[in-house]
C-alpha positions in Angstrom: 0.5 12.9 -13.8 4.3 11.5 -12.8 4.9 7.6 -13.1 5.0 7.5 -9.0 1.2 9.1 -9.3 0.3 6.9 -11.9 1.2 3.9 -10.1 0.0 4.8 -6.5 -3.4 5.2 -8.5 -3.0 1.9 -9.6 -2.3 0.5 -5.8 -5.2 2.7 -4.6 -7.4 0.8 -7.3 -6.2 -3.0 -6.0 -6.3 -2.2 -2.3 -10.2 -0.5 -2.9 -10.7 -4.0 -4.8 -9.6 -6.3 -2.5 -9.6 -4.8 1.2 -13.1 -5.9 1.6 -11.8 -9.6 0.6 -12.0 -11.2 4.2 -8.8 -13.5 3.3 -6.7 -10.0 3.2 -8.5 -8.7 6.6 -7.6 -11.5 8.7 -4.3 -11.3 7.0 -3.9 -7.8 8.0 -5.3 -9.0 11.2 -8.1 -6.5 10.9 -11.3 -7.8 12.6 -13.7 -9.4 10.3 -16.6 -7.9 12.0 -15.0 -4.6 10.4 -15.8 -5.9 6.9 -19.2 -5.9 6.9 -19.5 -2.6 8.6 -17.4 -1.4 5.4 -13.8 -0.6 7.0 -11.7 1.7 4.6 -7.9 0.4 4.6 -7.0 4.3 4.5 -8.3 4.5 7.9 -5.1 2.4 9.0 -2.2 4.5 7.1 -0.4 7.3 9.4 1.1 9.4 6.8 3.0 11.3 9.3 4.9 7.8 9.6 4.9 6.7 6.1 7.9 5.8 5.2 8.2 3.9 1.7 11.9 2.3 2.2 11.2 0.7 5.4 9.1 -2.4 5.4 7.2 -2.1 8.4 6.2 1.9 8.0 5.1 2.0 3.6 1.8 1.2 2.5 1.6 -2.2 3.1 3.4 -2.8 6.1 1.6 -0.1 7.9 -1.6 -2.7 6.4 0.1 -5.7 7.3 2.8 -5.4 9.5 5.0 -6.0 6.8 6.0 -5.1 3.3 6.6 -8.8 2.3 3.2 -10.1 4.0 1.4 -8.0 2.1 3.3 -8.3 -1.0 2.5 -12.2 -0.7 -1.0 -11.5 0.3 -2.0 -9.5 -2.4 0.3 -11.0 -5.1 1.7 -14.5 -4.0 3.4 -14.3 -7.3 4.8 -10.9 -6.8 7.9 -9.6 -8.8 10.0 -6.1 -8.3 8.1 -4.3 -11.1 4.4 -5.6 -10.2 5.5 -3.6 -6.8 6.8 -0.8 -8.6 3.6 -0.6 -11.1 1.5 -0.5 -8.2 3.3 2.3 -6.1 4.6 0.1 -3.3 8.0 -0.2 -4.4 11.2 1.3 -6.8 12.6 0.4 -9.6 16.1 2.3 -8.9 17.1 2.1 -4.8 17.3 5.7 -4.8 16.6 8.6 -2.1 14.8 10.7 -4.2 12.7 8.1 -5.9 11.5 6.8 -2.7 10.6 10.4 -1.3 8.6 11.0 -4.9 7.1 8.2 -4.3 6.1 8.8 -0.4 5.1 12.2 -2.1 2.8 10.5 -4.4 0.9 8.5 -1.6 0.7 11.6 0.3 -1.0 13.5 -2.3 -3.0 10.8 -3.2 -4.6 9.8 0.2 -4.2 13.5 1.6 -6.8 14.5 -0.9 -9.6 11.8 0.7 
């Protein structure tokens, strides 16, 4: 398994742990009726528009409008490499680490 795999398994595993958390629903503006009924966060990711390098079309902005919101939602604290460790950023602003890393989530939530 590549680092980009690695760490997209590592976002998988917060965003299963705290999706259900109603703070992070009403964040994401998600209803919180959906909670209880068990709402899957993958059921809001179009990975025909995912787009890693823009903030409004990766992982969390297609969860929260926003990569920053849900940067701050999830991590108030956040730093670059919490983001990177978690597959929802890059270390190095690169083309081809952001397309591995789309890649990664692809293969990750294209399996489910």
């Amino acid at each position: 398994m590549n680092k980009h795999a690695e760490a997209v398994q590592r976002g998988i595993k917060l965003l299963d742990e705290r999706w259900q958390d109603s703070y992070v629903h009403t964040s994401a503006g998600v209803d919180t009726s959906s909670v209880a009924e068990g709402a899957d966060w993958r059921e809001l990711i179009d990975l025909d528009e995912l787009e890693m390098d823009r903030a409004t079309a990766c992982i969390l902005g297609q969860l929260f409008g926003d990569y920053f919101i849900g940067r701050d939602v999830l991590r108030p604290d956040e730093t670059r490499p919490w983001s990177v460790e978690h597959g929802f950023s890059v270390m190095e602003d690169l083309r081809s680490e952001w397309d591995a890393l789309a890649d990664a989530w692809h293969d990750a939530l294209g399996e489910a």
